[in-house]
C-alpha positions as CSV (number, residue, x, y, z in Angstrom):
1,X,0.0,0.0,0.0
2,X,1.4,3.7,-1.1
3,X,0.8,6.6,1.5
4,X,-2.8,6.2,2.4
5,X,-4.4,4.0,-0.5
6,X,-3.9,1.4,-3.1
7,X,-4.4,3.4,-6.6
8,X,-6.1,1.0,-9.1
9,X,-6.9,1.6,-12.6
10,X,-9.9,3.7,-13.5
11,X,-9.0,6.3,-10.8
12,X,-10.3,3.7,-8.1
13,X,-8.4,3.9,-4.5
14,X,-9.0,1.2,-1.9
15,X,-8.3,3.0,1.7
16,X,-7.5,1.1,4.2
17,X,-10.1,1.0,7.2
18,X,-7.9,0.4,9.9
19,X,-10.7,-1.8,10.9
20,X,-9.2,-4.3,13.3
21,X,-5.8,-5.0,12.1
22,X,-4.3,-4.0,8.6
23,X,-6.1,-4.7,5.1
24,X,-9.4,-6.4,6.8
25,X,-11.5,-3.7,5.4
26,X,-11.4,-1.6,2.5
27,X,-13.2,1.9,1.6
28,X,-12.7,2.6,-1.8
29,X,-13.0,5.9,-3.3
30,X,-13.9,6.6,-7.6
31,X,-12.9,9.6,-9.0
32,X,-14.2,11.5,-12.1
33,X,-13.7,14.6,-12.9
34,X,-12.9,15.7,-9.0
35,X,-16.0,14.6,-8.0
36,X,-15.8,11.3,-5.9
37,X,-18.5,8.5,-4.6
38,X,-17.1,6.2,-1.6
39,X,-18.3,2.5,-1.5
40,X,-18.7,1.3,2.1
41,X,-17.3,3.3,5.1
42,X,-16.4,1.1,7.5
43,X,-16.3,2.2,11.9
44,X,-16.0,5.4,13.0
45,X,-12.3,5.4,13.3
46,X,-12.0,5.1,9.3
47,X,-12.6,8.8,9.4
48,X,-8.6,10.0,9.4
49,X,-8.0,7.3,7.1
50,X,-10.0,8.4,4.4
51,X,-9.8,12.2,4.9
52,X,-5.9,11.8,4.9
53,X,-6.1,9.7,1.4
54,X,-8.9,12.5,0.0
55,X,-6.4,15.2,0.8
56,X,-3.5,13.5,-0.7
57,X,-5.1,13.0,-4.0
58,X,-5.5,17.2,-3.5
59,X,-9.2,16.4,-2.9
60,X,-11.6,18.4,-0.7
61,X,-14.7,16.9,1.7
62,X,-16.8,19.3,-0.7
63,X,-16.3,16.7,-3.3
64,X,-17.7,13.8,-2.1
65,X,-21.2,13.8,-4.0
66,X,-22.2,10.4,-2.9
67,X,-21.6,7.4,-0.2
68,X,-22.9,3.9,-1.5
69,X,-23.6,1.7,1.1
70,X,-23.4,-1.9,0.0
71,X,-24.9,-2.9,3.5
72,X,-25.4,-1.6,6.9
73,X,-23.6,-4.5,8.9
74,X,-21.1,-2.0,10.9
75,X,-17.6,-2.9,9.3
76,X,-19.1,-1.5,6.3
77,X,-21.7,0.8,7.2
78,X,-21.2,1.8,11.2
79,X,-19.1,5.4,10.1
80,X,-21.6,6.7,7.6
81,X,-22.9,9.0,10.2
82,X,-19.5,11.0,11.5
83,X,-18.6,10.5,7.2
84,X,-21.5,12.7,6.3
85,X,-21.0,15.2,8.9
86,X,-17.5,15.8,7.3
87,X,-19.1,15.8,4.0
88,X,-21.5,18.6,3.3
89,X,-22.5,17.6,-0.4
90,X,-22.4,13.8,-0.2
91,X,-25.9,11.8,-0.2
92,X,-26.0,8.8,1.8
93,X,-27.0,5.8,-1.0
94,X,-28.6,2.5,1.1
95,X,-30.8,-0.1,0.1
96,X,-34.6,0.7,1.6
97,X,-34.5,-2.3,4.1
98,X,-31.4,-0.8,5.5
99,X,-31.9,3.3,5.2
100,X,-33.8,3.2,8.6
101,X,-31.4,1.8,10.0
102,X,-29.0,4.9,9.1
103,X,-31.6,7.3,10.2
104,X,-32.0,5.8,13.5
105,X,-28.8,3.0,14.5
106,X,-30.4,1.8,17.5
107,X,-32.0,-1.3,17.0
108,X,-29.0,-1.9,14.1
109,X,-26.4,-1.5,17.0
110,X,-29.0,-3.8,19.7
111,X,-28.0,-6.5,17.0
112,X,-24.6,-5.9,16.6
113,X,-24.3,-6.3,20.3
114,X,-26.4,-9.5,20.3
115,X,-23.4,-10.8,18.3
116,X,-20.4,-9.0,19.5
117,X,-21.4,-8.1,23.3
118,X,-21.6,-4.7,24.5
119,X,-17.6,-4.3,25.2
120,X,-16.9,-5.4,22.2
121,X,-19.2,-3.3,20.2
122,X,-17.9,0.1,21.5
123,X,-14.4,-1.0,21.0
124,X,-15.1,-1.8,17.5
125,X,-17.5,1.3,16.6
126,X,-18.1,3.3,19.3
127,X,-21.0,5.6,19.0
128,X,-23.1,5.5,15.8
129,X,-24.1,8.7,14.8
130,X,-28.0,9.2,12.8
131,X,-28.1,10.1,9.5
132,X,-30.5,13.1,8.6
133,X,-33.4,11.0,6.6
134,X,-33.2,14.4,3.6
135,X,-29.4,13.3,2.7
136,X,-30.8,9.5,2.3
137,X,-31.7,8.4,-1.0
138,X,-33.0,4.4,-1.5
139,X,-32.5,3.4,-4.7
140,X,-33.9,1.0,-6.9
141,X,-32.8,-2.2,-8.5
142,X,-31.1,-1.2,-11.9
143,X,-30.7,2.9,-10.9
144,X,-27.8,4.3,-12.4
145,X,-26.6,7.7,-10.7
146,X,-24.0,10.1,-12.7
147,X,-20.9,10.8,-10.9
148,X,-19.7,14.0,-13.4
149,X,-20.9,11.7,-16.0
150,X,-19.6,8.5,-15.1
151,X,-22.5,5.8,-14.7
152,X,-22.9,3.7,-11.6
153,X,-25.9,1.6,-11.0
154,X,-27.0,-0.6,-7.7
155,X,-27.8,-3.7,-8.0
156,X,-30.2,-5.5,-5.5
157,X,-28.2,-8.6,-4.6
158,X,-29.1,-10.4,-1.5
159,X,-28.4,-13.5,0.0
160,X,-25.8,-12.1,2.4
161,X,-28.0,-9.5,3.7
162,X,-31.7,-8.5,2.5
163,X,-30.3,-5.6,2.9
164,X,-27.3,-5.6,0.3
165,X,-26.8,-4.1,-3.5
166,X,-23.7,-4.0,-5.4
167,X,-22.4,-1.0,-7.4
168,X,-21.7,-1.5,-10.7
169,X,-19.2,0.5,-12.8
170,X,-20.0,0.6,-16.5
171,X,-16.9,2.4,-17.3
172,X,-14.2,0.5,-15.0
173,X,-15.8,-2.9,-15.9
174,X,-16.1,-3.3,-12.8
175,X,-18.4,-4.1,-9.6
176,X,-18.0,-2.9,-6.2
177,X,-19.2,-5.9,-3.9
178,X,-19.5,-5.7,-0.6
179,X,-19.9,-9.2,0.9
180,X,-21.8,-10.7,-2.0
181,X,-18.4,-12.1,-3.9
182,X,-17.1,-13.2,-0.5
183,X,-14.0,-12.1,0.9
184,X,-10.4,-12.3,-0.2
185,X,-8.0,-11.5,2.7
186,X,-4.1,-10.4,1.0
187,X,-2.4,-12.1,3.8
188,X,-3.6,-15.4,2.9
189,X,-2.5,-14.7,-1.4
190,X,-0.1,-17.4,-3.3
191,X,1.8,-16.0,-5.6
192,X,-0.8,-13.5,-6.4
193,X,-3.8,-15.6,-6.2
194,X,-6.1,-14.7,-4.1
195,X,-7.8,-17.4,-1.4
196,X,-11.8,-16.3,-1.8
197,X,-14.0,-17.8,0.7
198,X,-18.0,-16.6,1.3
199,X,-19.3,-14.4,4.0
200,X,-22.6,-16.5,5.4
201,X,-22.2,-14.4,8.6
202,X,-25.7,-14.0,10.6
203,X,-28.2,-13.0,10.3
204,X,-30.1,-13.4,6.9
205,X,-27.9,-15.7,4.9
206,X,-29.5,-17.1,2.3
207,X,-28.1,-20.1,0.2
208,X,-29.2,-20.1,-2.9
209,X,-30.5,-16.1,-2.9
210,X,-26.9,-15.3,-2.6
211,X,-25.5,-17.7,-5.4
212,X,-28.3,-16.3,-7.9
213,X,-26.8,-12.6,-6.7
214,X,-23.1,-14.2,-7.5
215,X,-24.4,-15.2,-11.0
216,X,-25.9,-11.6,-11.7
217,X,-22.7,-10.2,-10.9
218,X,-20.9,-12.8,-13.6
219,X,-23.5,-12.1,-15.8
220,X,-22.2,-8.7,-16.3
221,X,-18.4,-10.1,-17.2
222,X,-16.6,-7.9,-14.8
223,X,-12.9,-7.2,-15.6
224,X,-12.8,-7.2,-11.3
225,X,-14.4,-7.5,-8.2
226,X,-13.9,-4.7,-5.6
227,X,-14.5,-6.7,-2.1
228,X,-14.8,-4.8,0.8
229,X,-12.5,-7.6,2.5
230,X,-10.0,-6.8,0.5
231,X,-10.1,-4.6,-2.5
232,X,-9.8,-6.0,-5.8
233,X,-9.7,-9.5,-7.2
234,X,-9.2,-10.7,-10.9
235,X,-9.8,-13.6,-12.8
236,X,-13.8,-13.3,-11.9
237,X,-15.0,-15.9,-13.8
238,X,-12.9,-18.6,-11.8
239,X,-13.2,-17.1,-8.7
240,X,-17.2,-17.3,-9.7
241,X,-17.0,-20.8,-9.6
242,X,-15.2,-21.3,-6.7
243,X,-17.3,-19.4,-4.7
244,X,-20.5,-21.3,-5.8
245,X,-18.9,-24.5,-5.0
246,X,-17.8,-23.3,-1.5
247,X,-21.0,-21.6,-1.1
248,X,-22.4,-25.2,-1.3
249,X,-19.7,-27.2,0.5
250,X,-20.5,-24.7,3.2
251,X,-24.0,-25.6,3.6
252,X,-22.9,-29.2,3.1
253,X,-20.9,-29.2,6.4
254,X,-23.8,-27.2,8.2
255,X,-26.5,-29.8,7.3
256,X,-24.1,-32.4,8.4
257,X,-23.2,-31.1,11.5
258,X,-24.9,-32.5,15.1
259,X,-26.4,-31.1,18.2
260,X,-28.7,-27.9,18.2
261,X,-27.8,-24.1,19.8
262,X,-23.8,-23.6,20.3
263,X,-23.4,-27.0,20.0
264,X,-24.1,-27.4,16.7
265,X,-22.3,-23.5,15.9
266,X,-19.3,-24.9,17.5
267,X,-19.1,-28.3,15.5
268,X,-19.9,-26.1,12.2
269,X,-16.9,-24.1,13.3
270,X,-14.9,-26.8,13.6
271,X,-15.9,-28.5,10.1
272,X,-15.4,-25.5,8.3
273,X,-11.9,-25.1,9.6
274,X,-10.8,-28.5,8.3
275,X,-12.6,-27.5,5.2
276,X,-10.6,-24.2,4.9
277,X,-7.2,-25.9,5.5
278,X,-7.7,-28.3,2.8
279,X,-8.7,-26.3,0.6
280,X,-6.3,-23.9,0.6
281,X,-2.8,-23.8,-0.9
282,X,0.3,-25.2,1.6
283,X,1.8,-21.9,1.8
284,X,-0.9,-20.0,3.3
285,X,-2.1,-22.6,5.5
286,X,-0.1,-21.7,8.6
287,X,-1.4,-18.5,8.8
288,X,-5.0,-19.3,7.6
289,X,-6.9,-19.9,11.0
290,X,-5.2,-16.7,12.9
291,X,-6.5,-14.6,9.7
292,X,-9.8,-16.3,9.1
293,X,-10.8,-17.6,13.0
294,X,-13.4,-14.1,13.4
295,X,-14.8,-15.4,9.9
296,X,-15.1,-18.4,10.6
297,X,-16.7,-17.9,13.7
298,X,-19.3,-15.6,12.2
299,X,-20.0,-18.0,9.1
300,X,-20.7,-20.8,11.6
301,X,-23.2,-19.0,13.2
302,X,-25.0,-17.9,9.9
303,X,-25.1,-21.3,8.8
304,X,-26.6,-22.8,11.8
305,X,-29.1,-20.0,11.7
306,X,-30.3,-20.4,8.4
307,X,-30.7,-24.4,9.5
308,X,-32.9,-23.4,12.4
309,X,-34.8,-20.8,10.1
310,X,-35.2,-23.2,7.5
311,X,-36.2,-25.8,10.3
312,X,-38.8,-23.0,11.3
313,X,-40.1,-22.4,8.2
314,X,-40.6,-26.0,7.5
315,X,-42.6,-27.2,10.5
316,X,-45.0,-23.7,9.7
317,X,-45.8,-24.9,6.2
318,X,-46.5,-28.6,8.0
319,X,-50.8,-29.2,7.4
């Protein structure tokens, strides 16, 4: 990473969060024309970070005309407040089932402490600040907004979240993904190859909603994905496929795994980390369940709720 950001091509910047430890999380800034949208946010504390990478690109807060939310779980979504307070002209961009949620964070950070705890919480975002609802806009599926001319167009695509769209840039080839194309941490690359995994963290995973989101996205023959965990990934097509399969390997291990409640989280947890170190090349695999153990974590817990709703769902459509 140079100074404050990774340049890419297409006058795309990936800012590192400082989210946790290095290169978890990215914000990632396009510019056109000196005017500049931001995809995803990330905590509070990604503030500095991105003003610092703004200003070194000789770029003022005045021209940030947009923030895209790809989702409002926190590590993506939990700065937007203290962003737009910085940024007078911006509009806040989230998908309707997850604009209340900027306006009013309360019952989004009751959840996140429902997974994190309440210590944990604070450490990781502090205080979420509201949103005014007039600097909200909830697009549609398929609306394209101009940034000085350049097209960019959400895309509903959930699976991960209900809650989740993908930005797509026409001009760039390219699609801005959130959580929908998994996650692709750089520590754990092979000789440039990235080591993709999906993100079927709680709560509204969805199988097979989130592969037909996968296959929109390929549909579009991107020239790369920019992840949110971590920045940009090539070779799409192959990467598409591995991600379906691991998509459904995933839910494999969760239907086969025993007990009910933490018991049944726990074993998931442990099947997925076999899984992981199999499937990934020798070299990484030292390192693989220090950088992945919060992820896996969370995936086993999506999993095993998406079993239980599934369960749920089942024994209500019983006669």
């Amino acid at each position: 990473m140079q100074n404050n950001f990774i340049s890419w091509p297409g006058n795309i910047y990936a800012v590192d969060s400082g989210y946790v430890r290095p290169e978890l999380a990215a914000v990632h800034l396009i510019v056109e024309a000196g005017r500049v949208a931001v995809v995803d946010t990330a905590h509070n504390h990604a503030l500095p970070h991105f003003l610092a990478a703004l200003a070194e690109l000789g770029l003022t807060p005045e021209a940030v005309d947009y923030i895209f939310l790809t989702h409002v779980h926190l590590d993506h979504a939990g700065g937007s407040g203290v962003y737009m307070a910085c940024l007078p002209n911006a509009k806040l961009v989230v998908h309707p089932e997850g604009a209340r949620h900027m306006i009013d964070p309360s019952r989004l950070y009751a959840s996140t402490v429902a997974v994190y705890g309440e210590e944990n919480a604070r450490l990781l975002y502090g205080e979420l600040v509201p949103v005014p609802a007039d600097r909200v806009i909830e697009p549609a599926d398929g609306q394209v907004f101009s940034l000085a001319g350049r097209p960019l167009q959400c895309l509903y695509t959930p699976g991960h979240a209900k809650h989740h769209y993908c930005l797509w840039d026409e001009r760039a080839r390219a699609c801005f993904t959130g959580d929908t194309f998994g996650i692709a941490y750089r520590e754990l690359y092979v000789e440039g190859e990235p080591f993709l995994i999906p993100a079927t963290t709680p709560t509204q995973f969805d199988p097979e909603v989130l592969k037909d989101s996968v296959r929109r996205l390929l549909a579009l023959e991107p020239e790369a994905m920019y992840l949110t965990h971590f920045s940009r990934v090539d070779g799409v097509e192959r990467l598409g496929e591995q991600l379906l399969r691991r998509i459904d390997d995933f839910v494999a291990l969760a239907e086969a795994a025993p007990g009910t409640g933490e018991d049944r989280v726990k074993a998931i947890h442990e099947a997925i980390k076999r899984y992981l170190l199999a499937e990934a090349p020798a070299a990484c695999r030292e390192g693989l369940e220090h950088v992945l153990s919060v992820d896996m974590g969370l995936n086993a817990q999506g999993l095993a709720m998406w079993i239980e709703r599934r369960a749920s769902n089942q024994t209500r459509k019983q006669p």
